[in-house]
N, C-alpha and C positions, 0 to 999 in steps of 0.2 A: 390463453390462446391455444387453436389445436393445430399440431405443425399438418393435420388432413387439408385445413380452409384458410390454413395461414399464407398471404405471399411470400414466393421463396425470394422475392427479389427485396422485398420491405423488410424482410427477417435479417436477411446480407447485410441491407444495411444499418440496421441497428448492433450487428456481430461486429461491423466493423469499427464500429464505433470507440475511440482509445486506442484498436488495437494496435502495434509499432510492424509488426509483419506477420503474414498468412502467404502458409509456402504449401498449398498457393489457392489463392485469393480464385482463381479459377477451379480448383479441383473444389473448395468449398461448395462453392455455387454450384457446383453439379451434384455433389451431395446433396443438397438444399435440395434439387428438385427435385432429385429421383426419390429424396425421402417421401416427399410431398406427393408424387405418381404413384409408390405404392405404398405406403398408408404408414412403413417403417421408421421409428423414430431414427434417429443416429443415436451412436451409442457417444457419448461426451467423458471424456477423460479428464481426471485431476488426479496429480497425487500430489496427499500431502506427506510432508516428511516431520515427524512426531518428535522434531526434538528441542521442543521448548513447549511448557503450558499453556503462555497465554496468546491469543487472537489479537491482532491490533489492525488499524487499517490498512496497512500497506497488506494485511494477507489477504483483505475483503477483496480489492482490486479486481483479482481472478475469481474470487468467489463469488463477483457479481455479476461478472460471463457468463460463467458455470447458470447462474441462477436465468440470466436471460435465456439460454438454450432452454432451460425448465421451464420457461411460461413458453417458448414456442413450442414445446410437445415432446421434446426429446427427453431421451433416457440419459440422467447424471449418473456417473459412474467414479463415485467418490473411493482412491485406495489410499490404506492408510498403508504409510512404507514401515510398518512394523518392520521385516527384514532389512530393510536398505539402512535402514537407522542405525541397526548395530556398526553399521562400516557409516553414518554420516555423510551428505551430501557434502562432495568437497567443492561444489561451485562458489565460485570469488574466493577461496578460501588460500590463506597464504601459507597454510600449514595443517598440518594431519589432523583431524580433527579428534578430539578424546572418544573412544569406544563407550556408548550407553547401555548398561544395562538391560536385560527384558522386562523387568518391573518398572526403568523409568518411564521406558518405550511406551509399554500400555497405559503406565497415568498417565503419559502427558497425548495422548493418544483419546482416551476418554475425553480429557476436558477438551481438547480442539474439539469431539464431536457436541460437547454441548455447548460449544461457541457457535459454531459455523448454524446451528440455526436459526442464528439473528439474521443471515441472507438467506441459504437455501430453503428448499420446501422440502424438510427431511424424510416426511413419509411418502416422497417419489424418489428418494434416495438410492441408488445401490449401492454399496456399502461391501468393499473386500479388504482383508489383508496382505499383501506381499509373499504375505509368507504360507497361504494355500496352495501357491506354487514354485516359490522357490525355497521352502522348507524340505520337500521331498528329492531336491537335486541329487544327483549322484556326483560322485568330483568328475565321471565323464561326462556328462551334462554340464558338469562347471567347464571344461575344457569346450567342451563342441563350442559353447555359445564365447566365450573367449575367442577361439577362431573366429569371427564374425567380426574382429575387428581389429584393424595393423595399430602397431605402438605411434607408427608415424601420424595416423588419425589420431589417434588418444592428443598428442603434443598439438592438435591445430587447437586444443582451447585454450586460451588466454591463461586462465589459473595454470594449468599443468606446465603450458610455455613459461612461464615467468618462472615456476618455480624452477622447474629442472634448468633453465640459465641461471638461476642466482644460488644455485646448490643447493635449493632446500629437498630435504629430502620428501619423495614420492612412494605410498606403500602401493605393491601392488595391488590387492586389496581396493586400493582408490578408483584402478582401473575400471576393479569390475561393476562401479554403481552408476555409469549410464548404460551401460548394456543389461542389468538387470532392471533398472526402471524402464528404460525399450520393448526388456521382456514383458512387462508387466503391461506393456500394447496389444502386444501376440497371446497375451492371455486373456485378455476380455476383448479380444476384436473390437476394438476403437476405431470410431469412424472420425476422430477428433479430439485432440489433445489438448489442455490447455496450459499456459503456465507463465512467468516472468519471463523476460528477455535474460536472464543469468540461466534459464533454463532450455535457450536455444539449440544447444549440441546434444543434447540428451532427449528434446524431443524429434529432432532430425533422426538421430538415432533409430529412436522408437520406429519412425518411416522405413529406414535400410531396413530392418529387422521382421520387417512386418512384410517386403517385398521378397527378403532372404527367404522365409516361411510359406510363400505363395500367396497372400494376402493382399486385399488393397489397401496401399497405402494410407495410414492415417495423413490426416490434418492437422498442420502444427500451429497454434494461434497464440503469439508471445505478445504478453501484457505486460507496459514500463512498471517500474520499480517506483514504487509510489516515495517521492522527497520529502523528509519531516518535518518537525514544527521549526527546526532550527533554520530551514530553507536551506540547506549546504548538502546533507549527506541522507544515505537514502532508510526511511522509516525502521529504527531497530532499537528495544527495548536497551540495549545497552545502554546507547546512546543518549536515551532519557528524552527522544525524539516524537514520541509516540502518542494516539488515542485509543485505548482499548476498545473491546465493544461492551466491555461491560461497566465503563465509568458511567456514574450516574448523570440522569440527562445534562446538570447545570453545571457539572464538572466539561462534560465533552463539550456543550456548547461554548464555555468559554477555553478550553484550549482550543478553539477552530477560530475562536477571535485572535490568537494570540500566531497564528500563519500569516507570515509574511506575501504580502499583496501581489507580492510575483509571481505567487504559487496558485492565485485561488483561480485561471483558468484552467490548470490540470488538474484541480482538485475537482473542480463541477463537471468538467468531461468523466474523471474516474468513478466520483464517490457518488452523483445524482444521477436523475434521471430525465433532468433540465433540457430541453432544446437546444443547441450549441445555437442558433440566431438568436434565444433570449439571454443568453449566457455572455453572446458579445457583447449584446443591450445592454445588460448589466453591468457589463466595465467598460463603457465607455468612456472617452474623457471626459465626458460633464458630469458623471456620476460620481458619486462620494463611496471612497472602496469601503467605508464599512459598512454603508447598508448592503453594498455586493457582500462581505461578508458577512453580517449576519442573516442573509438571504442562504448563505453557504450553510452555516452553521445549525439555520433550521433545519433546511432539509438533509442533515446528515444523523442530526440527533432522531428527526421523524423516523427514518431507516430503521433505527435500533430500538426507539423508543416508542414509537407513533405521536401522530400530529398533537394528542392534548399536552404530551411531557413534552414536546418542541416547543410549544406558547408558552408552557409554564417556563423554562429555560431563559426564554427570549425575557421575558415580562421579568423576570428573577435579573439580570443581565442590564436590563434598561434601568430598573431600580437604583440596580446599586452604581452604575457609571452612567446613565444620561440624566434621571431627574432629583440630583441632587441629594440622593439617598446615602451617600457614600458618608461612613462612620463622620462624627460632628469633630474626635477629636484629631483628625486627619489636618495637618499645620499646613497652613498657607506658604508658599510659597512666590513674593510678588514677583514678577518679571516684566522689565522696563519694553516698553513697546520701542526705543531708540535697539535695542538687541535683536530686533525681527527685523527680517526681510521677505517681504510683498506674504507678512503672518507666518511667517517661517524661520526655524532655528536650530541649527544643528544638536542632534543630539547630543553631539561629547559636549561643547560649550553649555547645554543644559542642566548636564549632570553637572559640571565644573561649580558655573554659578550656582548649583540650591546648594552646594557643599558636601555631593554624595562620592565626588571624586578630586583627589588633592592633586590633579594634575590630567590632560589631556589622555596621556598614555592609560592612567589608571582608570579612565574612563571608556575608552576603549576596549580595553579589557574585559570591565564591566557587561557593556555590549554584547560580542563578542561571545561571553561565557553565557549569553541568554538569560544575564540577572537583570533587565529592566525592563518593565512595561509601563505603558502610557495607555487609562483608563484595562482593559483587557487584553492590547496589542502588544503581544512582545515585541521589543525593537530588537533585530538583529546584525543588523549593517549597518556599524560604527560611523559610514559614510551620510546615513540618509538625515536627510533635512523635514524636520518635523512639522505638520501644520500644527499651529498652538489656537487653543481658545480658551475663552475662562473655564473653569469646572472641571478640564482634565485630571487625570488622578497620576502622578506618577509613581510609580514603585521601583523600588532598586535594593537588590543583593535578597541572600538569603535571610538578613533577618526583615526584608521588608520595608523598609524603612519608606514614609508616603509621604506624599506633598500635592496640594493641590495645587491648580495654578491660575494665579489673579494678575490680569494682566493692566501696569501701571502706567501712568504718564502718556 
């Protein structure tokens, strides 16, 4: 699309789409159209912070923003915080984060850029490092632009409040990495910034900073923190919560079967490009949430994979958990139809009876720790009440251990 013929007002709202706030939703739309009157893209801001290799979806999130501004016409102005890195983003962080390297910096720096071309159109890219402008600081340039901000503002962000009440210590140092990602506003005159809601105060920031300097104020546009497979906490490779973008199609499509049902309308606002009215369709109560999820699952693997490795995923998927394909010596499992209720059975009583857990609580656990699925759906909430039918698969713990389920009497 060309933001010359594109509507400013149809563009809005597809921008708007996900987002959790735009401060402000007014100054955008006047962007919008004045780009649109004279023919000037806006300039769209991202920074990434280079300090881990691999891309997982919660980073796509914003990276699929970023990509929407790029089909309406606009200029992505991708920076890599090569500089900010050495000090570390200390947003959410409960403590000082370890100082990286400049050789990690740049690996892991490279490999974000040959992720991120699974969303963006990289050769409409602009593409800076941090450190073209604030490599040549002077320490009174480091001073000036410190002036620009009271310690008492530093304390209104959640991290820095918590910690300075609870004694952790704060370097100053820590200080200076929203004001230097701000600066890095006032250095590519951004018409528009974008980033997570953990990135709020730092792109506010960017705004004062960019008024300080006589500038118009950028656009601050924060995108939720996308929740992972576990459905509790929010998408982070530690945590072992994750879908890369580079797992292979039938690997991702089946961890997207394995999200928990209360996640899959944020997942289709965030991760597709689905209609939010077909999207309510899609889970309705009379709908069976896993064809809503494997409706989820295709069009996510499509994104990174394209539509033929999406079928072949799906078709791979149905094989081996709906038409009976699942290995021969996968042991039965019978379960007395007197143990369901209106085809329903809690999961811990499940695991109890096939004998994968010697007690309630150890079943729980089980759960819990994200070691059981049924056919590809992880179960996660110890509390939920399972629909059962014959030919489910279930699986429990890391060695595996399967059972199919035959339903008796």
């Amino acid at each position: 699309m060309d933001f010359m013929t594109s509507d400013p007002i149809t563009a809005l709202a597809t921008l708007r789409r996900g987002a959790v706030n735009i401060y402000s939703d007014e100054d955008l739309q006047k962007k919008l159209e004045s780009s649109s009157r004279s023919g000037r893209p806006l300039r769209v801001k991202l920074g990434l912070d280079p300090s881990a290799p691999d891309v997982h979806l919660g980073h796509t999130v914003v990276l699929r923003k970023l990509r929407q501004f790029q089909d309406a016409g606009h200029q992505a102005v991708l920076i890599i915080g090569d500089f900010t890195a050495l000090i570390g983003d200390p947003s959410g962080k409960s403590k000082t984060r370890p100082v990286l390297s400049p050789e990690e910096v740049d690996a892991h720096a490279r490999t974000y850029l040959d992720q991120v071309g699974a969303v963006l159109d990289v050769p409409r890219l602009e593409i800076h490092k941090n450190s073209e402008w604030l490599s040549p600081f002077t320490f009174k340039d480091v001073l000036r632009l410190a002036g620009k901000m009271t310690v008492a503002r530093m304390l209104e962000r959640d991290d820095f409040s918590e910690r300075y009440k609870g004694g952790t210590p704060i370097g100053v140092h820590e200080f200076m990495y929203p004001l230097m990602q701000a600066y890095d506003s006032v250095a590519i005159r951004a018409d528009v910034e974008l980033g997570g809601t953990d990135q709020t105060f730092n792109l506010l920031a960017g705004r004062d900073l960019m008024r300080d300097d006589g500038l118009e104020a950028q656009v601050a546009l924060t995108m939720p923190i996308l929740v992972g497979l576990d459905g509790k906490m929010k998408m982070s490779k530690s945590l072992g919560n994750t879908i890369g973008v580079r797992e292979a199609p039938a690997e991702m499509f089946a961890r997207v079967m394995s999200l928990p049902d209360a996640l899959m309308k944020e997942w289709f606002v965030l991760m597709t490009s689905m209609p939010e009215t077909e999207v309510i369709a899609l889970l309705g109560p009379d709908r069976n949430p896993r064809d809503a999820k494997m409706r989820l699952g295709r069009e996510i693997v499509s994104v990174f994979h394209g539509e033929a490795a999406a079928k072949a995923a799906v078709d791979a998927w149905e094989a081996k958990f709906q038409r009976g394909e699942t290995p021969a010596e996968v042991p039965a499992l019978p379960l007395p139809g007197s143990l369901l209720k209106e085809g329903r059975i809690w999961i811990v009583r499940l695991l109890v009876h096939g004998g994968f857990a010697a007690s309630n609580a150890e079943a729980r656990r089980l759960v819990e720790q994200g070691g059981v699925t049924v056919d590809a759906d992880r179960v996660t909430d110890p509390a939920r009440d399972l629909e059962v039918r014959n030919g489910m698969v279930l699986t429990v713990g890391k060695k595996k251990r399967m059972a199919r389920i035959e339903i008796v009497g």
